[in-house]
C-alpha positions, 0 to 999 in steps of 0.5 A: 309385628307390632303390639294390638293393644296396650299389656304386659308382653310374655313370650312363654305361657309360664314362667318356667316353659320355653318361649312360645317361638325361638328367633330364627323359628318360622312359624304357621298362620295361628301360631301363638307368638306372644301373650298380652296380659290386659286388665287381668286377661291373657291375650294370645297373639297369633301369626297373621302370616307364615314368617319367620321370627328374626329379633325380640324388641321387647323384654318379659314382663314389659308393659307394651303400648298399642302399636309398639314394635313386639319383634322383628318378622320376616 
């Protein structure tokens, strides 16, 4: 899955809460899977597809490009 827009990428809503998905967790259509913080706005990206989360490309507080591999789905 690649990133929608350019952001700093988090994987859990706070610093101290779990990831929103763990690898190897399928997920539903809708399921937040991410977040992309732009121009001071949270972002939630969500499941296009029921799939399952197979690797992280990204690290935490990474800035992330438009169309940059996020993780791995299947």
């Amino acid at each position: 899955m690649t990133s929608p827009l350019v952001g700093v990428y988090y994987s859990k809503p706070s610093p101290d809460a779990p990831e929103f998905v763990k690898v190897g967790q399928t997920v539903k259509v809708g399921d937040i899977l991410c977040i992309i913080e732009a121009m001071k706005v949270m972002n939630e990206i969500k499941a296009t597809q029921a799939r399952c989360r197979k690797k992280n490309l990204c690290i935490e507080g990474a800035t992330v490009d438009f169309d940059q591999p996020l993780f791995v789905i299947e």
